[in-house]
N, C-alpha and C positions, 0 to 999 in steps of 0.2 A: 456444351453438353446438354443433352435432353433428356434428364433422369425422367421415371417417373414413379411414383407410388403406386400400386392396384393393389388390392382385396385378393390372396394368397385363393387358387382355385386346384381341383383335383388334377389337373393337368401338372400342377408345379411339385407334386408330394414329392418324387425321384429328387429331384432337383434340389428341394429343399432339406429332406436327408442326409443327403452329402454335406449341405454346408453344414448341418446339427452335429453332422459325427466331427467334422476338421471344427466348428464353436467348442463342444463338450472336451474336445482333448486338447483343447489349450490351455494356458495360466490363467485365462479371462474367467474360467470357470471351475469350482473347487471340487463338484461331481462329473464323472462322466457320461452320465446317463446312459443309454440302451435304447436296440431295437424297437423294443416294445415301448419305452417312454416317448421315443420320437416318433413310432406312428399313431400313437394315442392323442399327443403333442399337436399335430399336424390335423389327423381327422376330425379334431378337435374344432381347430380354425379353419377347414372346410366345409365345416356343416355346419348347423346351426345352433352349436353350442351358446349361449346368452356370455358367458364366462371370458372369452379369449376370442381375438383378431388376431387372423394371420395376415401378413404384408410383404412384398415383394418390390424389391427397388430393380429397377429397369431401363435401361436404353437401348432401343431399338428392338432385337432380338435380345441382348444379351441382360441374363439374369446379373444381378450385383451385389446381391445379396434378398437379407429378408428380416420380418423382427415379427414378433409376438405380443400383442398388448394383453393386459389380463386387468377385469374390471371387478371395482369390490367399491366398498364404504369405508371410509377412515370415521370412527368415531373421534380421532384424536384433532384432527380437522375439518369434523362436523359436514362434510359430503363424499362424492366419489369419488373415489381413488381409480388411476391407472396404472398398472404397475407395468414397467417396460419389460417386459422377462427376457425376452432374447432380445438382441441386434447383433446381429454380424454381416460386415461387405468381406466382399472377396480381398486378397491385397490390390490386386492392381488396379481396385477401384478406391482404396483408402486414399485418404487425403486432399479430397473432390467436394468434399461439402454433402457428402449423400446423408452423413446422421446428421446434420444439422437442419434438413431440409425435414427428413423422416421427425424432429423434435416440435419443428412449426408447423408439422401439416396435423399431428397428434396433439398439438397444443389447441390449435384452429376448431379442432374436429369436438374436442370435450375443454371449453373453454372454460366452465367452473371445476373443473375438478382438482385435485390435488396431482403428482405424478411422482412416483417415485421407481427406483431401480438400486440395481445391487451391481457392485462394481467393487474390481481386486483390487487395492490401493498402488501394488505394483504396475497397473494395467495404466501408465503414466500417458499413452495415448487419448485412450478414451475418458479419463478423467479430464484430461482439458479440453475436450470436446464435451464432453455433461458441464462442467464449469461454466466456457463459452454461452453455454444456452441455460443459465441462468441457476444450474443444478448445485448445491452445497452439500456435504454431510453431516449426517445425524449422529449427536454425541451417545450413542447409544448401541448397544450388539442387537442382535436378533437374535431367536433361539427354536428350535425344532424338533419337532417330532413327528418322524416320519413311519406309519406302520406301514 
């Protein structure tokens, strides 16, 4: 197989859409976001937002999926933080090694930084795949406020 990663570009927003709307309405995600989040979302990691990377997994022609990185500072671990926000493959490309590839080439890319992601405990797939790549959970909730 010859996956490959590229940098998410205006030509893929269609594309990417689809798979935000089938990510958002699954158990892997507890909101289901909107039109307007996901073209905000996307033009976001098209331009030159400083905040968020969009990413596109690829063979050949065919799309595989895609992920969103989003950058910040952990003061709680003293540098930057990447936080995964999306990942989603298509099915018929699950179970290929594409997020594990997508985890080393983000790890490669911001080698000091910290990395974290949110994940449904149910979601027994891709927690042993974050596992696998060295990922653990924090004994800890998270909490929000969203206007």
């Amino acid at each position: 197989m010859n996956n490959r990663i590229r940098v998410m570009t205006e030509a893929d927003k269609n594309d990417v859409r689809e798979m935000m709307k089938l990510f958002y309405a699954s158990p892997a995600v507890l909101s289901n976001g909107s039109e307007q989040i996901f073209d905000r979302d996307i033009e976001n990691c098209v331009s030159a937002c400083p905040y968020v990377e969009g990413y596109i997994f690829q063979e050949g022609k065919d799309i595989q999926g895609y992920a969103m990185a989003a950058k910040s500072f952990s003061t709680e671990f003293g540098k930057n933080c990447i936080w995964i926000e999306d990942i989603y493959i298509k099915p018929a490309y699950r179970g290929l090694g594409i997020g594990s590839q997508f985890f080393d080439f983000i790890e490669k890319k911001y080698p000091d930084a910290v990395f974290r992601l949110e994940v449904e405990t149910e979601n027994e797939r891709a927690v042993k795949v974050y596992e696998k790549c060295g990922y653990e959970f924090l004994p800890y909730s998270e909490m929000i406020k969203n206007r």
